[in-house]
N, C-alpha and C positions, 0 to 999 in steps of 0.2 A: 424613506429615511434620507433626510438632507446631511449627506457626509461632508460638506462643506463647515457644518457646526463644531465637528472635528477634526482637523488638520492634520495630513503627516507629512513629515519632512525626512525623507530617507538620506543617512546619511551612511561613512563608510565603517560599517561595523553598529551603526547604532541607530535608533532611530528619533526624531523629535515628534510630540503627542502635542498642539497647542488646542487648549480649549477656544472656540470661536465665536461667541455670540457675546461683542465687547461693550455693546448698546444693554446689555442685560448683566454686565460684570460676571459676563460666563456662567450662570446660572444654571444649574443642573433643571431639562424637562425629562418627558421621555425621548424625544427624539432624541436628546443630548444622550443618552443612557443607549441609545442602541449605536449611534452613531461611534460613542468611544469603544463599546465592545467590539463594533467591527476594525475598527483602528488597532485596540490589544488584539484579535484574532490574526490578523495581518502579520502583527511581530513575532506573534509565536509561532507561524506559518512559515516565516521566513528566518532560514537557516543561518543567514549573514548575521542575520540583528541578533546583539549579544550583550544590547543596554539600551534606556530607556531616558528619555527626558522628557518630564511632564510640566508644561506652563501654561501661561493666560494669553488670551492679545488683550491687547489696550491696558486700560490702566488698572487692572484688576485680575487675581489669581479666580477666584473665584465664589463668590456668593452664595453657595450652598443652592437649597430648592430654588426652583422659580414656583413664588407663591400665586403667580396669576392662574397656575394650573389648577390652584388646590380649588374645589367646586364644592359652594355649600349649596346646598340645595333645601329650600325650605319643608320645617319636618321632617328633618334628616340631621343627621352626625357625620360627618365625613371620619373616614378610617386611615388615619395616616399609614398605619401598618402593612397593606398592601403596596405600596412605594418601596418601600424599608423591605420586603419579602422579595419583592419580585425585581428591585433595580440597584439598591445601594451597597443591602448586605451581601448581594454578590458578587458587589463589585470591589470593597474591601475586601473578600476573602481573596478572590484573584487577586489582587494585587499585593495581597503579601504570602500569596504560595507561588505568583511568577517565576521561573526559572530565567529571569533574568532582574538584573539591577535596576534599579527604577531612582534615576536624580529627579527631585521636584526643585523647579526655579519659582520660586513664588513671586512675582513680579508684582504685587498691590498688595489689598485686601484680600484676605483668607475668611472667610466668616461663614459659620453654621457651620453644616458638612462639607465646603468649601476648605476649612479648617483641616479637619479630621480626614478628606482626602490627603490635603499634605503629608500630613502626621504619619497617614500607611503607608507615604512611597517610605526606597531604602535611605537617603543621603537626601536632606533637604537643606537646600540653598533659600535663601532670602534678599531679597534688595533690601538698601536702607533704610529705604522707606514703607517696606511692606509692612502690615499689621496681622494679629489672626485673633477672630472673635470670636469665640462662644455665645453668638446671639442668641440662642434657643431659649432663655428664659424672657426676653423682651417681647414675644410674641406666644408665654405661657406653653415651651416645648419643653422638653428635654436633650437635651446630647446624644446626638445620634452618630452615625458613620461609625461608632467605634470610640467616638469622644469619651465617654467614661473608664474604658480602659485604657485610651494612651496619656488622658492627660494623668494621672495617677502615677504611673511609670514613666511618664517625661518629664513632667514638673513638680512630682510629689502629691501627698494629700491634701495638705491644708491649701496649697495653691489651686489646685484641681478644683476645692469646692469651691474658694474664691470665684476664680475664673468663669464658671458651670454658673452659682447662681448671681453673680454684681455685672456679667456678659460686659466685663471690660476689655478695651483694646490690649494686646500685650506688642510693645514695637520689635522690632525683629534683632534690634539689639539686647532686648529682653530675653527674647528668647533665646539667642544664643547661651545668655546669660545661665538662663537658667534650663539649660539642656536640651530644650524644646527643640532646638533644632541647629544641623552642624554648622554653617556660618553663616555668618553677615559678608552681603560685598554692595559694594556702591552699587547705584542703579546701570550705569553705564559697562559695566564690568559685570552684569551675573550671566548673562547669556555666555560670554564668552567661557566663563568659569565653568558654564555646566556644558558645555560642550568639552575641553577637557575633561574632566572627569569624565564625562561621558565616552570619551575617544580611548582615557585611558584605559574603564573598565571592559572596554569591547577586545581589548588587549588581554585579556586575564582568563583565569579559569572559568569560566563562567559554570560549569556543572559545581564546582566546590564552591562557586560563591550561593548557587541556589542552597544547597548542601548548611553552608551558614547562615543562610536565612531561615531555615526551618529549627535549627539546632539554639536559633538568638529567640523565635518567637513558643519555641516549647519553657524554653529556660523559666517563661514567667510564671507558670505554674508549677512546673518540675519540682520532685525534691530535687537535692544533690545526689541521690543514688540514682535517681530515676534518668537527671540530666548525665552524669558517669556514662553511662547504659546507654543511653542515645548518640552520644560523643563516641564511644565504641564505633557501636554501628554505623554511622555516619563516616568513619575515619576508614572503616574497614570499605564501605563502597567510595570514595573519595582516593583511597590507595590502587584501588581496582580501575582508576579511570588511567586514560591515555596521557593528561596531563600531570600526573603525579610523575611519571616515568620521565616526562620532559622535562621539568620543573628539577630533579633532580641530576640529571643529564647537561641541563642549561647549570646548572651550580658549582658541578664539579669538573666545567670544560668553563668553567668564566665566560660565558655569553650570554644574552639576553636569552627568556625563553621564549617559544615562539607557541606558546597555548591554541590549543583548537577551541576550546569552551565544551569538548564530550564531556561524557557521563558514562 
């Protein structure tokens, strides 16, 4: 595994994740897929780290597969579905049951699963210039990473099937626009932007923020009894934690609180 493909940048309270192969617009192989899992294994290992900043080098967030992998082999089919089984769908589900924040800075091009990696961090940043494409019908795919269900719930229906099958650019002030994603910032100002954020959510509860992230990603199927029910539960182990105590402590003596991020 060449861990050079994925970058960490330890910082205080949070960590930085840069994808690294800029000559390939970051393009997901396998070795990409093992090399960021051991990167996420790192931050969850490490007690400090209590937020997450996922970006690109060079001029691109990231291009989804790298298609040199894919191997036809004459008198054969190739099976996309093992890729999808054994590297991607795992690696969306981690990344939206993380017990911690995850800011995506998308610095370029987002295209294919490239895309829909964004889409699963928590708090997505954009430069002004970045784009995010639904390439998979230009090369006869379908929407993968999860594309089907975020873009539906970020951007609506009728956009959703636009987007999936005419695999047009959306610019990032688009998508601000239209919910895809939380802001737009010039290019020269997003690193820094996500570094706040990132600084400030290492600051925070981090056990109720994981706590909110499972109670935002149940909502979408839930009824409202079912989500009721879960908000219960959730509130009742989020009350039970060590920062509910400070947090109330910090309110009624007027100072800041000073959160551990337990559970």
């Amino acid at each position: 595994m060449d861990k050079d493909l994925v970058l960490t940048d330890i910082r205080d309270g949070y960590r930085v994740i840069t994808l690294n192969r800029p000559d390939s617009l970051n393009s997901f192989n396998r070795s990409v897929h093992a090399a960021m899992n051991a990167a996420l294994d790192a931050a969850e290992a490490d007690r400090t780290c209590r937020a997450l900043i996922l970006t690109g080098a060079g001029r691109g967030f990231c291009a989804g597969q790298d298609l040199s992998e894919v191997e036809f082999v004459p008198g054969q089919k190739p099976d996309l579905t093992v890729t999808l089984e054994k590297n991607y769908n795992p690696l969306i589900r981690r990344m939206r049951k993380m017990p911690l924040p995850i800011v995506c800075a998308v610095n370029g091009v987002a295209a294919g699963g490239g895309a829909n990696i964004a889409f699963a961090c928590d708090i997505v940043l954009a430069a002004r210039s970045a784009k995010f494409i639904q390439a998979f019908s230009k090369i006869a795919l379908v929407p993968d990473c999860g594309g089907t269900w975020f873009l539906p719930r970020l951007a609506g229906s009728a956009r959703a099937r636009a987007l999936a099958m005419l695999a047009e650019p959306v610019s990032a002030e688009q998508a601000e626009a239209w919910g895809m994603i939380w802001k737009v910032v010039d290019d020269a100002g997003l690193m820094a932007e996500a570094h706040r954020l990132a600084a400030h959510l290492a600051t925070q509860p981090t056990g109720a923020l994981a706590l909110t992230k499972q109670a935002l990603d149940a909502s979408e199927t839930n009824t409202l009894d079912q989500q009721l029910d879960l908000e219960r539960d959730l509130q009742g182990t989020a009350g039970r934690g060590p920062d509910f105590a400070e947090g109330v402590a910090a309110f009624l003596e007027k100072r800041a609180p000073r959160f551990t991020g337990g559970m």
